[in-house]
C-alpha positions as CSV (number, residue, x, y, z in Angstrom):
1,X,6.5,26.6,66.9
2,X,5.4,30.1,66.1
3,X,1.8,30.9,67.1
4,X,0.9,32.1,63.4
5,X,1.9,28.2,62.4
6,X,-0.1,26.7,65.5
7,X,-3.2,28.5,64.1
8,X,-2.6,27.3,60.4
9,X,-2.5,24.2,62.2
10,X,-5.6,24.3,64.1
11,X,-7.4,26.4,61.2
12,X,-6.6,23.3,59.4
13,X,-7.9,20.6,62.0
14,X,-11.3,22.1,62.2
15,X,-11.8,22.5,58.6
16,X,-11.1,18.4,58.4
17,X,-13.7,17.7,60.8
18,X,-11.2,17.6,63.3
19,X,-8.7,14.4,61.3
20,X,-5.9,16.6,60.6
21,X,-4.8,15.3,56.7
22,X,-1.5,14.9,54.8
23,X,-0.2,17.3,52.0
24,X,-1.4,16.7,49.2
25,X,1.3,14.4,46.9
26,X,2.9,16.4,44.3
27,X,1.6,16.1,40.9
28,X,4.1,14.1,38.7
29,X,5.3,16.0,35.7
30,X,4.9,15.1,32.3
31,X,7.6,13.8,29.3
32,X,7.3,13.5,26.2
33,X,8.6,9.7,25.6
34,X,9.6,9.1,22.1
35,X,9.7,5.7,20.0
36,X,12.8,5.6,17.6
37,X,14.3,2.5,15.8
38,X,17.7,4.2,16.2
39,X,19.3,1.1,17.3
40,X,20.2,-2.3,14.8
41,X,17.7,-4.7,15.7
42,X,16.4,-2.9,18.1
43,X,13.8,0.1,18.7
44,X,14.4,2.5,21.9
45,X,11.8,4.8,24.2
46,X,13.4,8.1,25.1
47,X,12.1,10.0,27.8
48,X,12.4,14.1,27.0
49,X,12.2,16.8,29.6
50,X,10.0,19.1,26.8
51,X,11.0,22.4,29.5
52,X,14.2,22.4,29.1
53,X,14.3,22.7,25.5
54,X,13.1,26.2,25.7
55,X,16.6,27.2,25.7
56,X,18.0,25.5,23.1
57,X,18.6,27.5,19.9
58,X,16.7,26.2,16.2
59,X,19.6,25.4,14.8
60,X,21.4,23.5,17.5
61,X,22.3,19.4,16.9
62,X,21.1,17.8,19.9
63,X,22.5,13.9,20.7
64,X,19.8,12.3,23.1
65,X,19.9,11.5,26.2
66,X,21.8,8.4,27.1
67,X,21.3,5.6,28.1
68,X,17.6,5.2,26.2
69,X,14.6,4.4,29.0
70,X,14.1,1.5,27.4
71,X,15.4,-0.9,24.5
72,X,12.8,-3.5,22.5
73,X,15.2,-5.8,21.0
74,X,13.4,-7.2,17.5
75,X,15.5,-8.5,14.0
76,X,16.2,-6.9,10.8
77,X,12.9,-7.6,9.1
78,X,10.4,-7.1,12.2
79,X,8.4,-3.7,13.1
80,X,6.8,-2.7,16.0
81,X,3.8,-1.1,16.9
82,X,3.2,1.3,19.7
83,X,0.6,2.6,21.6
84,X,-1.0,4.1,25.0
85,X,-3.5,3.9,26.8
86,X,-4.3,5.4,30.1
87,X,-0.9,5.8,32.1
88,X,0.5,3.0,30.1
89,X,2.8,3.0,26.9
90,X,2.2,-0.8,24.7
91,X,4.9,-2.2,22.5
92,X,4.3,-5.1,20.5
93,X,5.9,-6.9,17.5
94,X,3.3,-8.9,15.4
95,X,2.2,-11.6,15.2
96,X,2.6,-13.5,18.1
97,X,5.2,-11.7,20.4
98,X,3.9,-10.6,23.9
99,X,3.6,-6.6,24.7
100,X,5.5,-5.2,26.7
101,X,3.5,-2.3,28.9
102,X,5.5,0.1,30.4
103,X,3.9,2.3,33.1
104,X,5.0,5.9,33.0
105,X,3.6,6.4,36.9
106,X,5.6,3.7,38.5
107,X,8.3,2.7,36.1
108,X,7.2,-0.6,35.7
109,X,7.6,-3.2,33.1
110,X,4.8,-6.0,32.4
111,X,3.8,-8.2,30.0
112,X,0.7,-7.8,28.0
113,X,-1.1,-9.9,25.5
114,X,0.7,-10.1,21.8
115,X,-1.8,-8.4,19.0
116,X,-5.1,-11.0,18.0
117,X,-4.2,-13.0,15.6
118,X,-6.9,-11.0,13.1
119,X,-4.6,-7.9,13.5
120,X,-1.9,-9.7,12.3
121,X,-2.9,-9.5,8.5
122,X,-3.2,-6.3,7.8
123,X,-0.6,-3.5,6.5
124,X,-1.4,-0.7,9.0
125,X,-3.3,-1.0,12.3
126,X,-5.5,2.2,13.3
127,X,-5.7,2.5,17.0
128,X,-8.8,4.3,18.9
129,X,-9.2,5.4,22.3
130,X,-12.5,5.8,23.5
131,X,-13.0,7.0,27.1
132,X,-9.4,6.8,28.3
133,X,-10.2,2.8,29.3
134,X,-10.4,0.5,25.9
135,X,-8.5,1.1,23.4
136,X,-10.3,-0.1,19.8
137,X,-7.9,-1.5,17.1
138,X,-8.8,-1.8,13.3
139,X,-6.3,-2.7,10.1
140,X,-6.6,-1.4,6.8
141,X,-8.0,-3.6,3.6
142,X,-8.0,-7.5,4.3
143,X,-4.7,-9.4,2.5
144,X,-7.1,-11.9,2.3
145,X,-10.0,-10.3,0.5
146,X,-12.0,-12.6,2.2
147,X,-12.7,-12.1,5.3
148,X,-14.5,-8.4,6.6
149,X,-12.5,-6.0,8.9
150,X,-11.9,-6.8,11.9
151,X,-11.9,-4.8,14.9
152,X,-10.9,-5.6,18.5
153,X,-11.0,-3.9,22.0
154,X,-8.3,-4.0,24.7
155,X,-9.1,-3.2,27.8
156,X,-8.4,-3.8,31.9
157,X,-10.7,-6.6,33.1
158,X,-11.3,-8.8,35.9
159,X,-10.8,-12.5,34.3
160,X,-11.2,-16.1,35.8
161,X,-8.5,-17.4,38.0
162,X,-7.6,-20.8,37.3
163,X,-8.3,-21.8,41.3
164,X,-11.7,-21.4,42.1
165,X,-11.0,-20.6,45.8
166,X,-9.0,-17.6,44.5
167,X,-10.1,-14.3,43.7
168,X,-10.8,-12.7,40.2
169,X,-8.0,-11.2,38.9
170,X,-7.1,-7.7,36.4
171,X,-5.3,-8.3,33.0
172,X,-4.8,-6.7,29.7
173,X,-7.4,-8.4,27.5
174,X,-8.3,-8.2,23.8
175,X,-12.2,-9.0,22.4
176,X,-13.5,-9.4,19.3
177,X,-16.4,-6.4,19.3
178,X,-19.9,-7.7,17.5
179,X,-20.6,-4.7,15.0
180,X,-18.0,-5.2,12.4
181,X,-16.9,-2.0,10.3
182,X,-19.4,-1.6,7.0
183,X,-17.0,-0.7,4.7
184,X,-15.0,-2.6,2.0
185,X,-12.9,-5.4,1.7
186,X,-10.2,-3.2,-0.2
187,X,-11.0,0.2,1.5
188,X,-7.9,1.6,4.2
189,X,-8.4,4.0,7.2
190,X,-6.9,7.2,5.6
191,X,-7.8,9.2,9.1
192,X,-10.1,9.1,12.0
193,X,-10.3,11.0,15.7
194,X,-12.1,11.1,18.8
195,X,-15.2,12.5,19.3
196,X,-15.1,14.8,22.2
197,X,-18.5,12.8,24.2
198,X,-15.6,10.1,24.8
199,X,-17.6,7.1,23.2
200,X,-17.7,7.6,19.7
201,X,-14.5,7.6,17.0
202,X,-14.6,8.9,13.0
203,X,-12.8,6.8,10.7
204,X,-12.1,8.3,6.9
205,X,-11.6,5.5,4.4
206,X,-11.6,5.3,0.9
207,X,-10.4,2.4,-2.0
208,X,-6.9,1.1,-1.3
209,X,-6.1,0.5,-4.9
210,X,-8.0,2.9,-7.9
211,X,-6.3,3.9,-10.9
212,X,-9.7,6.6,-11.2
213,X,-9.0,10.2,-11.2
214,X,-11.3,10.8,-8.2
215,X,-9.6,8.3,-5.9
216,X,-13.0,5.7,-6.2
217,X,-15.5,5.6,-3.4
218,X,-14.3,7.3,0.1
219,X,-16.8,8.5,3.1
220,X,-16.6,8.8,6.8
221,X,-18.2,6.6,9.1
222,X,-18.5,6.8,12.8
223,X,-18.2,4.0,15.6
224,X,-20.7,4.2,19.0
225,X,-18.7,2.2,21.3
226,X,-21.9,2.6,24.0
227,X,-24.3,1.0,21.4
228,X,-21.6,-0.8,19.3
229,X,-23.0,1.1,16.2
230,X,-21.6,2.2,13.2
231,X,-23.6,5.3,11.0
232,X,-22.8,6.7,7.7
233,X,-21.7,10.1,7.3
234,X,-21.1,11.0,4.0
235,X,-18.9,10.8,1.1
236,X,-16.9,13.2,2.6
237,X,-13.4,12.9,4.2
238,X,-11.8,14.3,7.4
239,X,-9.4,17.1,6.2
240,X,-6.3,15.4,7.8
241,X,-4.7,12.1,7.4
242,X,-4.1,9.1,10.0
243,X,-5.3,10.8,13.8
244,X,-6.5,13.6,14.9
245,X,-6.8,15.2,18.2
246,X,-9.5,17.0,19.7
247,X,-8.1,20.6,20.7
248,X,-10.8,21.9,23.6
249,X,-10.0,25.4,23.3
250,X,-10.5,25.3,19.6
251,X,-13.7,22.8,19.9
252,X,-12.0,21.1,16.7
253,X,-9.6,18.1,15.6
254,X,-6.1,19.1,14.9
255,X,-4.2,16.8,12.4
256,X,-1.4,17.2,9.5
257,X,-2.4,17.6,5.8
258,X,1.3,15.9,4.2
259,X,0.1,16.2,1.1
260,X,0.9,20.3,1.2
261,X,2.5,20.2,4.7
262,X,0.3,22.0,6.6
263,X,-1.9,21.7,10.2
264,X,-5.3,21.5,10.2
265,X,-7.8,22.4,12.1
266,X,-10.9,21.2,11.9
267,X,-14.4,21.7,13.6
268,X,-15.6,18.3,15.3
269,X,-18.2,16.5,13.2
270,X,-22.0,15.8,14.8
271,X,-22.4,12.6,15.4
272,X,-25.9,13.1,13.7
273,X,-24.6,15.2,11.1
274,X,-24.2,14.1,7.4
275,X,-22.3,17.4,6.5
276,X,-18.6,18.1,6.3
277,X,-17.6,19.8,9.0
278,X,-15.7,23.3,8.6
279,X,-11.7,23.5,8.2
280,X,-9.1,25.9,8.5
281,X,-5.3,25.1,7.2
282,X,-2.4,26.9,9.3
283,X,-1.1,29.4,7.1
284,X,2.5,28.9,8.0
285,X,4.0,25.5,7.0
286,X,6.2,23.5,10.0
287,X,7.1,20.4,7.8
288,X,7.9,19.2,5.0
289,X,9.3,23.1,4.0
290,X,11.8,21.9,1.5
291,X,12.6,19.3,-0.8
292,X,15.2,17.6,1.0
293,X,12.4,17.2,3.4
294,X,10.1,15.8,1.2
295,X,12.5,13.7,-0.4
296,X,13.0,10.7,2.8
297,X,8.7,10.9,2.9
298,X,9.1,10.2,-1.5
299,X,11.5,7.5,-0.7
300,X,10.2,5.5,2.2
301,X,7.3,5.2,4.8
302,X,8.9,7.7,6.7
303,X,5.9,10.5,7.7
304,X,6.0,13.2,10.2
305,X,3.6,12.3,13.3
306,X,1.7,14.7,15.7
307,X,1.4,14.1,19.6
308,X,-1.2,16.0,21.5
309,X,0.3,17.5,25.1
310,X,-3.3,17.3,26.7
311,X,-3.3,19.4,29.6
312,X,-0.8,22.3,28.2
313,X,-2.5,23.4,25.2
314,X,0.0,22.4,22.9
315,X,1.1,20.1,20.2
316,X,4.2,18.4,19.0
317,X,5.5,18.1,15.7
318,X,7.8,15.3,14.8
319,X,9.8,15.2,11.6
320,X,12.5,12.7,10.5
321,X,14.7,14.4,8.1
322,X,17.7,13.5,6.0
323,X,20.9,15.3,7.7
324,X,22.3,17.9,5.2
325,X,24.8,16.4,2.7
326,X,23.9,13.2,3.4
327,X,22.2,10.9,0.8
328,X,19.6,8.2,0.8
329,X,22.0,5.3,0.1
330,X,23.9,6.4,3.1
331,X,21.2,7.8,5.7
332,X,20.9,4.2,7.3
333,X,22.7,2.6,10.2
334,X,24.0,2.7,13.6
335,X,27.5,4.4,12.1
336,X,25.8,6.7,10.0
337,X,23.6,9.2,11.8
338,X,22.4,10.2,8.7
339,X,19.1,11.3,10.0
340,X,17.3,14.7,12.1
341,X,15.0,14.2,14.2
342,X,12.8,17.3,14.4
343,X,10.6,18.3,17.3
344,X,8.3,21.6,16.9
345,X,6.4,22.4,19.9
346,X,3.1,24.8,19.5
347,X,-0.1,25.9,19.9
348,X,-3.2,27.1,18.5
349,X,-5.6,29.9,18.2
350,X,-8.3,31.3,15.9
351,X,-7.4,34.9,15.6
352,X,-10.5,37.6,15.4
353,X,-11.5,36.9,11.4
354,X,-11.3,33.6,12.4
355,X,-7.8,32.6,10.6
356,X,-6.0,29.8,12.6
357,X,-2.3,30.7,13.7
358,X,0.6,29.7,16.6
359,X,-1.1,30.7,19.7
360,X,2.3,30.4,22.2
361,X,6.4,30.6,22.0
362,X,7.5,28.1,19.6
363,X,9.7,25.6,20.6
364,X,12.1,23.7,18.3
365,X,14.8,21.4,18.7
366,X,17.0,18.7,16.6
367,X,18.3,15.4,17.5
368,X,20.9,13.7,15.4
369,X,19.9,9.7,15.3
370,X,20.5,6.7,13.6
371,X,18.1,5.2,11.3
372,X,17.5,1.6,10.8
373,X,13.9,1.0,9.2
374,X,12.7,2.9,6.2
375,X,9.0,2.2,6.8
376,X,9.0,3.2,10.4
377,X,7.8,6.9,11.7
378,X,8.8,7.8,15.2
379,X,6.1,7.7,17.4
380,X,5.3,10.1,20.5
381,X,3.3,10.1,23.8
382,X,2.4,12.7,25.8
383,X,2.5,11.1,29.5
C-alpha cells in the first residue's frame, strides 16, 4: 500500500473517532415507471431509463422495453387505479380486489388493502399526499346523493397482532378521517395540490352537472391534515385541472390547462389567504398542438397527465395520441398499435419580466403501444 493511501486511511480513522466506517452505499438512480393498459385484460408498469433518451431523435418510433416490469391482469370492463406513496407504487382494481404495492427500492411485491368500500362509489378518486407518509383519498359527487363525501387516509401503522404474546406489527391501513369535506353532494374535484408546509392540500371543486353559463357554484377549499380542518378560500379556482405540483425553484404549483393546452404555473396559495393566487401560462404549447391530438381527448377519457421528477428540476409530459392515418374505430387492440405514446421532458423558469418559459434541453420521445381502454390515461411516477 502506498504511503499517500495509508494516510487517507489514517486521516480517515481519526476523523471517525478512531471506528474506521464503510463507503457510503451508492445512491439508487431514479426511473420513470409508467402505467399503460397496453395489454387485453391486462394493464402493465414499464420501467424507463429517462437518460438515455437524450439521444433519441423527436421524431423517432420507439417500441418499449420488453418484457414489461410488471403485468396487473384485470377483465374487459374493470379499471385500475394507481398511485405512490413514499418508495412504493399502489395498484388496485375497485371494489373489493386487494393492492398490489410494488417497492421501487427492493423490487418487492406485497399485498395491500383493496380501496374502502366508500371509495368504491364514486366516478374519479382524487389522491393527496401530505407529508410523504399518508396518502388522503377523496371521490368526486356521491352516486348516491345521499350520503356526504367521503375521505379516507392510508398510511403505515403498527396494528394488533391476533396473539397477544406477539409483537405489534406494520401494515398498509385505510381510516375514515373525522372532518368530512364541506362541499356539495353534486360538486367534483376539478384540481387540487400540495401545499409546500407538507400538511395542508387545495382541492378546486365546482357543480358536476349545470346547464348555467357560469358553470354554477365553484371555490377552493383547503384541508389541515395536522388539525383535520377544512377553510374556505374563495370562489375562485386553481388555474390548472386534476394535480398540481409544487415547483421549489419557482415557489409555485405546476399543472396542465387542457382546455387550451398549455402549462401553468401558478404561485402557491396562503393557507390564510382568501385571494387567488397569481398565474402564468407557458407561452409555447407541448400538447394537444393539433387536432388529431385533440381529437382521441373529444372522443374518450383519454387526457394527457404530468409527473413531477422531484429532485431534477424537471417535469414530464405524457400524451396519448392517435398514430398518423389511423382512425378511432381502429386505434384499439393488442394487433392494432394504433396509439403514440408521447413523453416531453422539461423544466421551468421565470425569465427577467417575469414571463414563464423551458428552463433546460428538452427531451422528447415516442412509443408506439396498444390501446385497450378508452377512459384510461397513462399514469407516471417519478421513483
Amino acid at each position: 500500500m502506498s504511503s499517500k493511501r495509508k494516510r487517507q486511511d489514517r486521516d480517515e480513522y481519526d476523523r471517525c473517532g478512531g471506528v474506521k466506517t464503510a463507503p457510503a452505499p451508492e445512491k439508487r438512480r431514479k426511473h420513470l415507471y409508467l402505467m399503460l393498459d397496453d395489454r387485453d385484460n391486462a394493464y402493465r408498469m414499464h420501467k424507463i431509463d429517462v437518460d438515455a433518451l437524450a439521444d433519441s431523435e423527436e421524431d423517432d418510433m420507439l417500441l418499449l422495453p420488453e418484457p414489461a416490469l410488471l403485468q396487473f391482469g384485470t377483465d374487459r370492463h374493470s379499471g385500475m387505479c394507481f398511485f405512490a406513496l413514499g418508495s412504493s407504487i399502489f395498484a388496485t382494481r375497485p371494489p373489493h380486489t386487494p393492492a398490489l404495492v410494488y417497492d421501487t427500492d427492493t423490487g418487492g411485491l406485497t399485498v395491500g388493502p383493496p380501496l374502502p368500500n366508500k371509495l368504491c362509489g364514486g366516478p374519479n378518486i382524487t389522491m393527496a399526499m401530505a407529508d410523504n407518509k399518508t396518502m388522503y383519498a377523496l371521490y368526486d359527487y356521491d352516486t348516491n346523493y345521499l350520503n356526504p363525501h367521503p375521505m379516507e387516509a392510508m398510511s403505515w401503522e403498527a396494528v394488533p397482532c391476533t396473539e397477544r404474546h406477539l409483537p405489534r406489527v406494520k401494515e398498509w391501513t385505510w381510516k375514515s378521517v373525522p372532518s368530512q369535506p364541506p362541499y356539495g353532494r353534486l360538486d367534483e374535484i376539478v384540481s387540487y395540490a400540495v401545499h409546500p408546509d407538507q400538511r395542508t392540500f387545495f382541492v378546486s371543486v365546482k357543480e358536476a352537472f349545470c346547464s348555467r353559463s357560469d358553470g354554477g357554484n365553484k371555490g377552493t377549499f383547503s384541508f389541515d391534515t395536522k388539525h383535520c380542518e377544512w377553510r374556505w378560500h374563495g370562489d375562485w379556482m386553481l388555474p390548472f385541472e386534476r394535480q398540481g405540483y409544487y415547483d421549489a425553484e419557482l415557489d409555485a404549483w405546476v399543472g396542465l390547462r387542457l382546455t387550451d393546452g398549455r402549462v401553468c404555473a401558478c404561485r402557491v396559495a396562503a393557507c390564510s389567504s382568501s385571494a387567488l393566487p397569481e398565474w402564468k401560462l407557458l407561452q409555447e404549447k407541448l400538447f394537444c398542438k393539433d387536432p388529431q391530438e385533440w381529437l382521441l381527448m373529444a372522443l374518450s377519457g383519454i387526457r394527457p397527465s404530468l409527473a413531477y421528477m422531484q429532485g431534477s428540476g424537471r417535469f414530464c409530459l405524457l400524451e396519448c395520441v392517435l398514430r398518423e392515418g389511423v382512425d378511432w374505430k381502429h386505434a384499439f387492440g393488442d394487433d392494432a398499435h394504433g396509439c403514440l405514446l408521447r413523453l416531453t421532458i422539461f423544466g421551468l423558469k421565470y425569465d427577467h419580466q417575469g414571463e414563464l418559459h423551458t428552463s433546460i434541453h428538452r427531451t422528447n420521445a415516442s412509443y408506439i403501444v396498444s390501446k385497450h381502454n378508452s377512459s384510461f390515461s397513462p399514469v407516471a411516477f417519478w421513483m
